[in-house]
Every structure is written in structure tokens, then in C-alpha cells.
C-alpha positions as CSV (number, residue, x, y, z in Angstrom):
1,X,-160.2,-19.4,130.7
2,X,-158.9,-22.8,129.2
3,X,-158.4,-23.6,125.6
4,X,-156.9,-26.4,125.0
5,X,-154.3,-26.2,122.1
6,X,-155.1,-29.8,120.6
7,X,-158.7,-29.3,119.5
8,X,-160.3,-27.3,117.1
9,X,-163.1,-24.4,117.8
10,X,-166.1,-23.0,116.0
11,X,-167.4,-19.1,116.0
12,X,-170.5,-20.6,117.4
13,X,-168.0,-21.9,120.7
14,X,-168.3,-25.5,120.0
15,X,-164.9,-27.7,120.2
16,X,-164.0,-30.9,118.5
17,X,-161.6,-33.8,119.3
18,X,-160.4,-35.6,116.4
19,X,-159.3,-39.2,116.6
20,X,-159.2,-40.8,112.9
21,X,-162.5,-40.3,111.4
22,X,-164.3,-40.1,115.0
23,X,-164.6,-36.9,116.9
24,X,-165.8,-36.3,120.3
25,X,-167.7,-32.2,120.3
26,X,-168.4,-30.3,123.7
27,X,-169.1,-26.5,124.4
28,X,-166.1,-24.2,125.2
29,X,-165.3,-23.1,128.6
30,X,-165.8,-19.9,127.4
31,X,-169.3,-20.7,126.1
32,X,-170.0,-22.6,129.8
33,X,-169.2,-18.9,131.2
34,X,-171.5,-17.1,129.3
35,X,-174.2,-19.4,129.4
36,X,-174.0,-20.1,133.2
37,X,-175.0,-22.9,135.4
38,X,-176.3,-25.8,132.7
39,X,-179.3,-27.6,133.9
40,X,-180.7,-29.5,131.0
41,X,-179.3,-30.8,127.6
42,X,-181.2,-32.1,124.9
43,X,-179.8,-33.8,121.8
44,X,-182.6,-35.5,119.4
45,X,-180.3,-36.2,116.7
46,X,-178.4,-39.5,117.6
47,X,-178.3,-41.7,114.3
48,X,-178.5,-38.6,112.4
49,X,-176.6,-37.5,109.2
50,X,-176.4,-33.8,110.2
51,X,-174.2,-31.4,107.8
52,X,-171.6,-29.2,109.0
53,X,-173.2,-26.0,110.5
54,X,-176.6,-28.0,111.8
55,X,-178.0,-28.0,115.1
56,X,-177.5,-30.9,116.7
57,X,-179.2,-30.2,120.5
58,X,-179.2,-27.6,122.6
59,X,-178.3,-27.0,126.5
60,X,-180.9,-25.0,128.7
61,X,-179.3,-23.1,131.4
62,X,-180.7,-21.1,134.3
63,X,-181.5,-17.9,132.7
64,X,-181.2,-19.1,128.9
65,X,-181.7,-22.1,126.2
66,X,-178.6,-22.5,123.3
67,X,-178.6,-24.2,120.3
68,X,-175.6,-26.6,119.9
69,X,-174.1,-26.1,115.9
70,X,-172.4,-29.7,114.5
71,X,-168.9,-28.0,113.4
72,X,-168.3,-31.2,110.6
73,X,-170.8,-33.2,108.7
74,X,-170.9,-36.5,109.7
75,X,-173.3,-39.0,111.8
76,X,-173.8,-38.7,115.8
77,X,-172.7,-42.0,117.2
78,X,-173.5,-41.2,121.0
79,X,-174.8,-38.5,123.3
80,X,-173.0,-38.5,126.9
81,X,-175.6,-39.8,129.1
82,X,-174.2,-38.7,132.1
83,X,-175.2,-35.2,131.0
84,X,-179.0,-37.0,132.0
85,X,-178.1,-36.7,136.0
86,X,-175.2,-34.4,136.0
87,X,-175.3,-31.6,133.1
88,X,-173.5,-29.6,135.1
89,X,-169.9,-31.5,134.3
90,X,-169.8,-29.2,131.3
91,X,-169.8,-25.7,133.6
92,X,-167.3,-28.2,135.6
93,X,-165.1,-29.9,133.2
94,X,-166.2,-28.7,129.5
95,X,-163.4,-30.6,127.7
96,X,-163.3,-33.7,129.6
97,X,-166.6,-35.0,131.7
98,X,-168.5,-32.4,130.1
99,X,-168.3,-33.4,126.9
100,X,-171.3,-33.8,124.7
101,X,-171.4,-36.5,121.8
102,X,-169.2,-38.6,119.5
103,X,-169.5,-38.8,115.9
104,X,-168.0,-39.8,112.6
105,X,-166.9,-37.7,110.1
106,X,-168.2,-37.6,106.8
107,X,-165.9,-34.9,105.2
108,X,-162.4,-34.6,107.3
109,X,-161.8,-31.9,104.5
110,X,-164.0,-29.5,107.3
111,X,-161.9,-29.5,109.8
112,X,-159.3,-26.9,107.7
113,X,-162.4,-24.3,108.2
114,X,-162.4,-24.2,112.1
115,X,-159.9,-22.7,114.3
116,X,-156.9,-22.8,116.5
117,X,-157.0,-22.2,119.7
118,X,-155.1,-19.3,119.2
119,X,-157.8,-18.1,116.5
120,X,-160.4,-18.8,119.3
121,X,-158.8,-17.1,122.1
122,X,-158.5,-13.7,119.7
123,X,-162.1,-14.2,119.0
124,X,-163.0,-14.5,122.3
125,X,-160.5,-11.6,123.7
């Protein structure tokens, strides 16, 4: 299982890729594991003010449907639209192609609160 050490994880297997005040958030490998093969993803919320914690979309895969969690508050700038006609880059490539949308953060401050990627690979162990 990968885990990148330069991004930041939720509990609720989200990651986040900080550049300034804009962040780019996909679903963990781990999380594309346990959810299996992703055929759907659905994200209503671009243009939205969302607060850290909030559901921001979900993925449907074969067997079950996930709520995505926002790990910062902040406004969603852009859903990946390749995720329309290939949603399966995220079982493929969950912290590159398979990444979900960008954002802007409202409250940097948030980002102290998630974890490591040591943190996440001892809560995923």
C-alpha cells in the first residue's frame, strides 16, 4: 500500500495536497482497496463553501456507495472531469490521475489536525 509522505490524511481516508492556499483532495489507496473497483463519482458541491468535516461527494463502487468528507474548510474550485469516463483512475492511480477536486482553503490553521503519513499508515496497520 502507498502513502505518500508529502500529503496529509484524514480518519475518514481522504488525502490532501497543499500548494499555497489551493489543495488538490483524492481517496487513499488504502480507501480504493476497501472500497473496490470505482464505477461512479458524484460531487454536487462545486462553488460550494463547505466546512472542514462536510461531505463533499461520494464514489459508488461495485458492491458499495461512500461518502467523500472535505478534510479543510474552504471552497471547491473543480471536480476532475475525467473521473466522468474513467473513475476507475482512482483504484489505478489514487494520488495522481485519480484524484478528485481542487479547492481553496479558507482556514490553513486545519491542516495541523490531519495526519502524517506515518499517523495514517499506524491507523491503517
Amino acid at each position: 500500500m502507498s502513502t505518500p509522505a508529502e500529503l496529509k490524511y484524514t480518519k475518514d481516508h481522504e488525502w490532501i495536497k497543499v500548494d499555497g492556499n489551493k489543495a488538490i483532495i483524492g481517496v487513499t489507496d488504502f480507501a480504493q482497496r476497501e472500497l473496490g473497483d470505482i464505477v461512479f463519482v458524484e460531487v454536487e458541491t462545486v462553488g460550494q463553501t463547505l466546512n472542514a468535516g462536510d461531505v463533499f461527494g461520494s464514489v459508488e463502487a461495485v458492491k458499495t456507495v461512500s461518502d467523500l468528507y472535505l478534510p479543510v474548510s474552504g471552497i471547491i474550485d473543480e471536480l476532475n472531469e475525467d473521473l466522468a469516463s474513467a473513475p476507475e483512475s482512482i483504484n489505478q492511480n489514487p494520488y495522481s490521475d485519480g484524484w478528485i477536486i481542487k479547492m481553496t482553503l479558507s482556514n490553513p490553521e486545519e491542516l495541523n489536525e490531519l495526519l502524517d503519513a506515518k499517523a495514517y499508515d499506524e491507523l491503517t496497520a
